[in-house]
C-alpha positions in Angstrom: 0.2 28.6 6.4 2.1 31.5 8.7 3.7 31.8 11.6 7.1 33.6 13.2 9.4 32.7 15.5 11.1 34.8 18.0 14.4 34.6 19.3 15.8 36.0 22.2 19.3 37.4 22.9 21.1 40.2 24.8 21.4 41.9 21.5 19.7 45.6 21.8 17.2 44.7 19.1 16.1 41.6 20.7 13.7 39.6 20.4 14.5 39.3 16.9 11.2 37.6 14.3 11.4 35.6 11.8 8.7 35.1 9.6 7.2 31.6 8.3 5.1 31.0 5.6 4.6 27.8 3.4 2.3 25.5 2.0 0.9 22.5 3.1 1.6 18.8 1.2 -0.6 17.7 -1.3 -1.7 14.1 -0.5 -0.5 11.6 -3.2 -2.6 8.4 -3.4 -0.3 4.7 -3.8 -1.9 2.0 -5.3 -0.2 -1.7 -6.7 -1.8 -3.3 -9.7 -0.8 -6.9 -9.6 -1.1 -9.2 -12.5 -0.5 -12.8 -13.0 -0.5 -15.5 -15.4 -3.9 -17.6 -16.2 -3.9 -21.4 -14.4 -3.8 -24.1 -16.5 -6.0 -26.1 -14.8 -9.9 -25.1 -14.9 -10.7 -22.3 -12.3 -13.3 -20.1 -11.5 -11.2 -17.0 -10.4 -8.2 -16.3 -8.1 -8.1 -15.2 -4.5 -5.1 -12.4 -3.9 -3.9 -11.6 -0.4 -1.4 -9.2 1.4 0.9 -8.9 4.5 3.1 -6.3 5.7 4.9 -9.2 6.8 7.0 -12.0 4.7 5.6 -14.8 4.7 2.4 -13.8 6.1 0.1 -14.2 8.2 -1.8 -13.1 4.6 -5.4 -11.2 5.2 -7.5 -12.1 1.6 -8.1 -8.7 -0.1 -11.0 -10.4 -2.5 -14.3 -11.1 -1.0 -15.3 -13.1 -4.2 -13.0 -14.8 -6.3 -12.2 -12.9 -9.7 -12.3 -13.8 -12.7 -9.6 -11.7 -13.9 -5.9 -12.0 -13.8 -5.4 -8.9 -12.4 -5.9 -6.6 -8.7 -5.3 -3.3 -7.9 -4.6 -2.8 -4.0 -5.6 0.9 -3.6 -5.2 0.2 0.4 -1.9 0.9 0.6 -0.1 3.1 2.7 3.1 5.1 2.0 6.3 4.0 3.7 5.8 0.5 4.4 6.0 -2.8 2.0 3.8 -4.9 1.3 3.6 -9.1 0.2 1.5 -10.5 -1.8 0.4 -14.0 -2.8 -3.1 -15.3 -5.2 -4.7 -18.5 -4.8 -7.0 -20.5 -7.7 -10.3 -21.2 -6.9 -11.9 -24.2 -8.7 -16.1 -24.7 -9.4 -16.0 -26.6 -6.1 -14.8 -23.4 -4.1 -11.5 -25.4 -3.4 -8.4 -23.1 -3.5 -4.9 -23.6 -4.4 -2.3 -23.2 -2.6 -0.4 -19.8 -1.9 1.1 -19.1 -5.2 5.1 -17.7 -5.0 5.1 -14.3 -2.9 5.7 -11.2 -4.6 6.8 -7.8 -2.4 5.2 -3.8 -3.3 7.6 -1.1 -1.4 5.6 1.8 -1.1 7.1 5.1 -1.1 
């Protein structure tokens, strides 16, 4: 990128330029890989959700339950924090309740 500025005085020489050049900021991509321990009781997989709020309201971030005992949130966005909580989802399709919240600060 270029540009100048001028700048105006009652100096003889005026306006005076100053020229700008620079480059622009490469994006950097956040993510937050969550893991968690494995329920004791029988499940099917785990529901995770997030907030940029403590304490919620929590939007689920799963549209299946998954098996594994891990997420990666690749939604997030830098400056702000986010909160998350998983759920247990049994053969029935019941789910647990929230599990203890956990917070991401994104920089």
């Amino acid at each position: 990128m270029r540009g100048s500025v001028a700048v105006a005085s009652n100096a003889s020489n005026s306006p005076g330029t100053i020229t700008l050049s620079g480059t622009g900021v490469s994006v950097v991509n956040h993510s937050v890989t969550l893991s968690w321990t494995a329920s004791t009781s029988t499940v099917t997989g785990y529901n995770m959700y997030s907030s940029t709020t403590s304490g919620g309201p929590y939007t689920e971030l799963t549209t299946v339950p998954t098996a594994a005992t891990a997420y990666t949130d690749t939604t997030v966005q830098s400056g702000n924090t986010y909160y998350y909580v998983v759920t247990a989802v049994d053969s029935a399709n019941n789910e647990s309740a929230y599990s203890g919240q956990t917070a991401a600060v994104i920089p």
